[in-house]
C-alpha positions as CSV (number, residue, x, y, z in Angstrom):
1,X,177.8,-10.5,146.3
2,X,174.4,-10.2,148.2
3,X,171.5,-10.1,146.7
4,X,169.3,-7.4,145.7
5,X,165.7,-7.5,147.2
6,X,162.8,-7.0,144.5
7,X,160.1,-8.1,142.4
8,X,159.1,-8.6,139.2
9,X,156.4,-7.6,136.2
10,X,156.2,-8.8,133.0
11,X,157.9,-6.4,131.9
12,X,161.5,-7.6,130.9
13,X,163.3,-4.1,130.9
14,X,164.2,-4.8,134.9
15,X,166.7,-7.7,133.6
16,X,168.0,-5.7,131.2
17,X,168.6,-2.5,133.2
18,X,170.0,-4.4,136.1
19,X,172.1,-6.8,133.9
20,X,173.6,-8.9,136.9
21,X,169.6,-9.7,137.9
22,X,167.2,-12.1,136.7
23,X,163.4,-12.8,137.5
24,X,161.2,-14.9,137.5
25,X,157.6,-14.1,137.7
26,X,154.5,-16.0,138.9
27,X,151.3,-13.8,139.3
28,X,148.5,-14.1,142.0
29,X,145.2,-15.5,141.0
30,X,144.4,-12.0,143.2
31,X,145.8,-10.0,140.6
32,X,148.8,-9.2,142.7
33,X,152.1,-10.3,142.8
34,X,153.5,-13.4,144.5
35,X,156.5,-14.2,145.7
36,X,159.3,-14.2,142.9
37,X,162.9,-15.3,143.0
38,X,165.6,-13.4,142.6
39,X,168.9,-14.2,140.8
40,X,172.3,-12.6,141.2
41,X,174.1,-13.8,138.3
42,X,177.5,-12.9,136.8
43,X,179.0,-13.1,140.4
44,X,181.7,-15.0,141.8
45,X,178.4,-16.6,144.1
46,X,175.4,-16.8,142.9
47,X,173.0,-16.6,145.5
48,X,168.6,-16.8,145.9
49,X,166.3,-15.5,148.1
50,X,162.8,-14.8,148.5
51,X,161.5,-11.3,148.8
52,X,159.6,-13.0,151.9
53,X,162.9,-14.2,153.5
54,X,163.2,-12.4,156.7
55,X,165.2,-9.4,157.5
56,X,167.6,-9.2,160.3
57,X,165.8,-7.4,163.1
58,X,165.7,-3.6,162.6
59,X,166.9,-4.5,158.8
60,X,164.8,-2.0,156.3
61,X,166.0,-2.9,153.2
62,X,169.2,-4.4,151.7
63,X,170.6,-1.9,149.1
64,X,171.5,-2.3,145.5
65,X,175.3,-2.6,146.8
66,X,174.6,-5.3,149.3
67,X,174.5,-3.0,152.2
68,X,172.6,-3.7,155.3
69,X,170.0,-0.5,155.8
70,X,168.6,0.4,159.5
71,X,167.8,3.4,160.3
72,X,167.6,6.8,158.8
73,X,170.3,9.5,160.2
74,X,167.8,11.9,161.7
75,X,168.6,15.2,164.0
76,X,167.6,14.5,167.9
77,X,165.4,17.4,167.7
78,X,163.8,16.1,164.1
79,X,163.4,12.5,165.9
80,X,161.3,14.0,169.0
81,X,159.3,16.3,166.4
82,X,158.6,13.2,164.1
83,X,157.9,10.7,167.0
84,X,155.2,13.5,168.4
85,X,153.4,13.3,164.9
86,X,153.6,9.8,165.2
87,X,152.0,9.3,167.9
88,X,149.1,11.8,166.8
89,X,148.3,9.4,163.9
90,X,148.3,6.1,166.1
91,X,145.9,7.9,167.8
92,X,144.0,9.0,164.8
93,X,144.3,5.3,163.7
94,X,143.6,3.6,166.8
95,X,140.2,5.6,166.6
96,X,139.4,4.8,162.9
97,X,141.5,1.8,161.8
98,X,139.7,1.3,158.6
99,X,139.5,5.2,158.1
100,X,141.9,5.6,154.5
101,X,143.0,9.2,155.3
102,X,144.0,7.5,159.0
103,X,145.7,4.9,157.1
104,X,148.0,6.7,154.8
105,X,148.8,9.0,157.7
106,X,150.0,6.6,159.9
107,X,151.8,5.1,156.7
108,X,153.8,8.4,156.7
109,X,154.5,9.2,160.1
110,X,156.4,5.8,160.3
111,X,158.4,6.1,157.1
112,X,159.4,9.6,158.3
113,X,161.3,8.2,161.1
114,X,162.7,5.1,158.7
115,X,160.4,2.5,159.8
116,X,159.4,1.7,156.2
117,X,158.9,-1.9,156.7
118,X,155.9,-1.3,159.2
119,X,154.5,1.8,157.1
120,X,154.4,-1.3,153.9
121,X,152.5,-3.2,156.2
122,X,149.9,-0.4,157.1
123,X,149.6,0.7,153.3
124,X,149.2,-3.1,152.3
125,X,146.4,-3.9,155.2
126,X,144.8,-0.5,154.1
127,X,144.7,-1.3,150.0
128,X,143.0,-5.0,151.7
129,X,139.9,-2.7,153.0
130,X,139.9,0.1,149.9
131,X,141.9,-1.8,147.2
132,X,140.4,0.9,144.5
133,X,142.0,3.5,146.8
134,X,144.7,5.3,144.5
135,X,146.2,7.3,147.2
136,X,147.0,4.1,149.4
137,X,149.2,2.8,146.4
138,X,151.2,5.8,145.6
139,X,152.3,6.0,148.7
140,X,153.2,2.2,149.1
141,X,154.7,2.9,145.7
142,X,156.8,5.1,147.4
143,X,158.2,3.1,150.1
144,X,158.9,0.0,148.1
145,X,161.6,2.6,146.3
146,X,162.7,3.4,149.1
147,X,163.6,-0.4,150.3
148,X,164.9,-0.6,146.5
149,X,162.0,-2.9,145.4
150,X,161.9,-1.0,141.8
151,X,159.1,-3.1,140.1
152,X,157.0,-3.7,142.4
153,X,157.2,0.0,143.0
154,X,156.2,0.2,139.1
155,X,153.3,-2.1,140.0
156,X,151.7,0.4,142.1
157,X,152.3,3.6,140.6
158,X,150.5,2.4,137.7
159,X,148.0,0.6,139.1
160,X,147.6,4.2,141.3
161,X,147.6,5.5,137.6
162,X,144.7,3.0,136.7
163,X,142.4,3.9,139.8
164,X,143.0,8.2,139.7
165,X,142.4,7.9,135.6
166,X,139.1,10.5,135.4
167,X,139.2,11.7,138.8
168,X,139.8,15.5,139.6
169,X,143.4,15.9,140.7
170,X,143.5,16.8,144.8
171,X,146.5,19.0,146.1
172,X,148.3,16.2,148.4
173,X,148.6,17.7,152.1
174,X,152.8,17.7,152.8
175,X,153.9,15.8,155.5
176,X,156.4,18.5,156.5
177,X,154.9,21.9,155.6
178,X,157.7,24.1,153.3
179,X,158.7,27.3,154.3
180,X,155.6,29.1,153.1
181,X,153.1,26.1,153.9
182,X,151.7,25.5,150.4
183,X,151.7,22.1,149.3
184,X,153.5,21.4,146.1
185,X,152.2,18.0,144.7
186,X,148.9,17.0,143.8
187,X,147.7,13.0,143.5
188,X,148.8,12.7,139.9
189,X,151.3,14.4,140.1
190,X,153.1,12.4,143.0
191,X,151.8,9.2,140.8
192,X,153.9,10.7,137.7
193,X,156.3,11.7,139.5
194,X,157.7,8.5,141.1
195,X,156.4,6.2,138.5
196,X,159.1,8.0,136.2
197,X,161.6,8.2,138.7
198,X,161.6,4.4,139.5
199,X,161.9,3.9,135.8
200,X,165.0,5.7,135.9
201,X,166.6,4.7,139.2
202,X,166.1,1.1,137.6
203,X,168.2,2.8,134.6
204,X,165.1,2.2,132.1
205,X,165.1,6.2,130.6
206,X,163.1,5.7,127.6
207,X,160.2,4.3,129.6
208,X,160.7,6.9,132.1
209,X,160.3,9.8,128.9
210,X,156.6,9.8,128.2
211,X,156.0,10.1,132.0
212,X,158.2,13.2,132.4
213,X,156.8,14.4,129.2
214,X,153.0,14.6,130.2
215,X,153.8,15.7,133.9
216,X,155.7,18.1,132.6
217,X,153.0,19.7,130.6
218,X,150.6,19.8,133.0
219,X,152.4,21.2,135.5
220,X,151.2,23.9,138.0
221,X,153.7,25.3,139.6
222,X,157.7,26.0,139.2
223,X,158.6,23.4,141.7
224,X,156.9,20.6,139.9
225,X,158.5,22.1,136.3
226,X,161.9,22.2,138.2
227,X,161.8,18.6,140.0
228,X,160.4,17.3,136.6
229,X,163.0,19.1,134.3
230,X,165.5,17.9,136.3
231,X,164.9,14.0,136.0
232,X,163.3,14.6,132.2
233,X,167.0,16.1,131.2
234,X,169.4,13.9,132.7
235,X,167.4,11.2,131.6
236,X,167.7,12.4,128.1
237,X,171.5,12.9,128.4
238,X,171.6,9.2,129.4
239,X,170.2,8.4,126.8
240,X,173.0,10.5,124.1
241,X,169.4,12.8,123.3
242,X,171.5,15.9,123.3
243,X,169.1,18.5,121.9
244,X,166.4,17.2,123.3
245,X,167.6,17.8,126.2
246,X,168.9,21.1,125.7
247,X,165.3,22.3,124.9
248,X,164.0,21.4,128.3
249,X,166.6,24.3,130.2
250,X,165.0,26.8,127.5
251,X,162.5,28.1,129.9
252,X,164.5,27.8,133.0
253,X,165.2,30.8,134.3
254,X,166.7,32.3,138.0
255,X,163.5,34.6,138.3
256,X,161.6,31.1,138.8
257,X,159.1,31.1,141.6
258,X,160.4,28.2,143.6
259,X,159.3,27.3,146.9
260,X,161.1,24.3,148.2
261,X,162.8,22.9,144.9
262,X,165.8,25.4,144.8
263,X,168.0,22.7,144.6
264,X,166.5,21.7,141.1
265,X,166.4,24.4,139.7
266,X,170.4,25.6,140.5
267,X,171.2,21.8,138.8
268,X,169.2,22.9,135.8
269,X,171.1,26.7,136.1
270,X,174.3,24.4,136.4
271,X,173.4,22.6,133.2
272,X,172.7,25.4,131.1
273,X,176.3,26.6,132.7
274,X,174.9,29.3,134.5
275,X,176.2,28.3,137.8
276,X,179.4,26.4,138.4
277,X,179.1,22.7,139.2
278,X,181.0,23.3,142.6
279,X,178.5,25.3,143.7
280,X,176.3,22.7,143.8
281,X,178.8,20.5,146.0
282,X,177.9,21.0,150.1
283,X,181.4,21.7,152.0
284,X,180.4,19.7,154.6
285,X,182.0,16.5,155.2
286,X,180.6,13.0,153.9
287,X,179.4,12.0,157.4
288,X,177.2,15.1,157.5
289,X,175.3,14.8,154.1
290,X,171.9,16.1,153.9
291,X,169.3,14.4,151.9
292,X,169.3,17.6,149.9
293,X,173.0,17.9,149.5
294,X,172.7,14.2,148.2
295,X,170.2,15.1,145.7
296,X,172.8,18.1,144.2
297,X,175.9,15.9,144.5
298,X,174.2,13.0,142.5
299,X,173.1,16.0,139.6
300,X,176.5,16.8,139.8
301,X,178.1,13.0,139.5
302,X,175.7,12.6,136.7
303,X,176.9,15.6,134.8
304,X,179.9,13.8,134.9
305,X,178.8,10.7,133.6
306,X,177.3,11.8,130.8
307,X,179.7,14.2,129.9
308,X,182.7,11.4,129.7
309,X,184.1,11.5,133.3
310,X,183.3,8.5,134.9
311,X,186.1,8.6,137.7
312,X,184.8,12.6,138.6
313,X,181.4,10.7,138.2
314,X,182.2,7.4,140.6
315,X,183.9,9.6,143.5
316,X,180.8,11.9,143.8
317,X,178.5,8.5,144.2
318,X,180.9,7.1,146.5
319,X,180.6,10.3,148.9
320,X,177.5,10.1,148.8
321,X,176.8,6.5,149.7
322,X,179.3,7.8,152.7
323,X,177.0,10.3,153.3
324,X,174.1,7.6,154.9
325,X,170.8,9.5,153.9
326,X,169.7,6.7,152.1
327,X,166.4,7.2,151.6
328,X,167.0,10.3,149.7
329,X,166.4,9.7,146.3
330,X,169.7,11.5,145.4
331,X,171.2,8.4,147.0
332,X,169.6,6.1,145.8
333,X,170.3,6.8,142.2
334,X,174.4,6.8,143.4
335,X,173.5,3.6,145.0
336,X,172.4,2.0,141.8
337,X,175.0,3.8,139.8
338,X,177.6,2.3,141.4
339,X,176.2,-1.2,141.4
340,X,175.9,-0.7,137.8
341,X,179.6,-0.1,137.2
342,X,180.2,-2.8,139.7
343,X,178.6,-5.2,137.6
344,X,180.8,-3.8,133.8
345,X,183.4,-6.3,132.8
346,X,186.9,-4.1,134.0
């Protein structure tokens, strides 16, 4: 079985979430990370790597089910828009190369289009000029889940954490305007956000809880009450916290003011059973999954899981792992699913 790529902290709740890894972890006299080992054990090969051993060229990331991942599946038309806004932000860049707002554009204009090795690179060379930029680490935070590098995603998000503690909270401009151009997420927010959800990817709920719990309550809008809801309730049901969980859908309601989280918030109608979980299923084959019809089918797997139906549960991940978005987060979480069941004793 290949290898997954990632790093550690001191933490030791990766190990245990990801029973089939083990770590080992030497830190930088920098205060960073350095290169760690990782282990695949409890395989028929055991097998080590660095997570500086190269790539295969055009290889982003090697998934959590020994997949080889290269490129997203983008529409023609999406790939022309997203290649013109690329090109903007070079520009932008090549003007002001130690700018931070040209930085962490250029960042994400090249992980729109799947180049997420390269946007790393920028958002590391950037925290090297403003390494008390918090901004610069969420978003490198962000692409380290999506090569399935869960702690050292964990390592920036709260060292993003660290750096934003007592400053105001800034409305983050969206990459991709939504449908009525009002940007959703703030800094801390986004922090929040996927600090909690790389707690739970890496299956670690309880430490993903407190996060959910204060970005919950200082929420400003109904997409960031839906997209938190969401992750805060499964994560409870993972975790057998029943009621718990069933107070979170109290105040969700259809008369919800959602802009771009509709998705969310018809999971959370399916789990207070006011919608039908095959609603929630796109009829659209596997090969033409969208990254938000991945993101409803792994609600829906997940509802199966926890409710004792881990076959219903398996052959949702599976189609979506067909599907290809993978750096939907709705995949990702099938991804690591499945390589969780891979790794139970049959």
């Amino acid at each position: 079985m290949t290898s997954i790529l990632g790093f550690t902290l001191e933490s030791p709740a990766f190990p245990a979430c990801f029973p089939f890894l083990s770590f080992s972890v030497p830190r930088c006299l920098c205060g960073g990370f350095c290169v760690v080992l990782v282990t695949v054990s409890g395989c028929a090969s055991t097998q080590r790597q660095t997570s500086e051993s190269p790539l295969a060229p055009g290889t982003q990331a090697i998934s959590f089910l020994g997949d080889t991942l290269r490129t997203f599946p983008l529409a023609a038309e999406t790939r022309v828009r997203y290649e013109a806004q690329l090109a903007l932000a070079r520009a932008s860049y090549d003007r002001a190369p130690a700018n931070a707002d040209s930085i962490i554009w250029l960042g994400r204009r090249l992980a729109y289009l799947g180049r997420i090795r390269e946007a790393i690179d920028v958002y590391t060379r950037g925290i090297a000029i403003h390494p008390d930029n918090p901004w610069l680490y969420r978003h490198r935070g962000h692409r380290y889940i999506t090569v399935r590098e869960l702690p050292r995603a964990v390592a920036d998000f709260e060292r993003a954490a660290l750096l934003a503690r007592g400053m105001p909270d800034e409305i983050e401009p969206d990459g991709q305007p939504n449908a009525r151009n009002i940007p959703i997420g703030t800094l801390h927010s986004n922090i929040d956000y996927h600090l909690a959800l790389a707690w739970y990817l890496a299956g670690d709920y309880a430490k993903a809880l407190p996060v959910y719990r204060r970005e919950l309550a200082r929420a400003g809008n109904d997409d960031r009450r839906v997209s938190i809801a969401h992750w805060h309730y499964m994560a409870l049901r993972r975790l057998g916290r029943t009621d718990e969980a069933a107070q979170v859908l109290t105040p969700i309601n259809r008369q919800m003011n959602v802009i771009e989280n509709d998705t969310y918030l018809r999971l959370l109608l399916m789990y207070k059973a006011d919608l039908p979980p095959d609603s929630l299923l796109a009829a659209s084959s596997a090969s033409e999954m969208s990254v938000t019809d991945a993101t409803a089918a792994y609600g829906v797997g997940n509802w199966h899981l926890y409710n004792g139906r881990p076959a219903e549960a398996e052959r949702i991940f599976r189609r979506i792992v067909a599907g290809g978005q993978w750096g939907a987060f709705g995949y990702i979480a099938a991804e690591a699913e499945l390589a969780r069941m891979r790794s139970k004793p049959r």
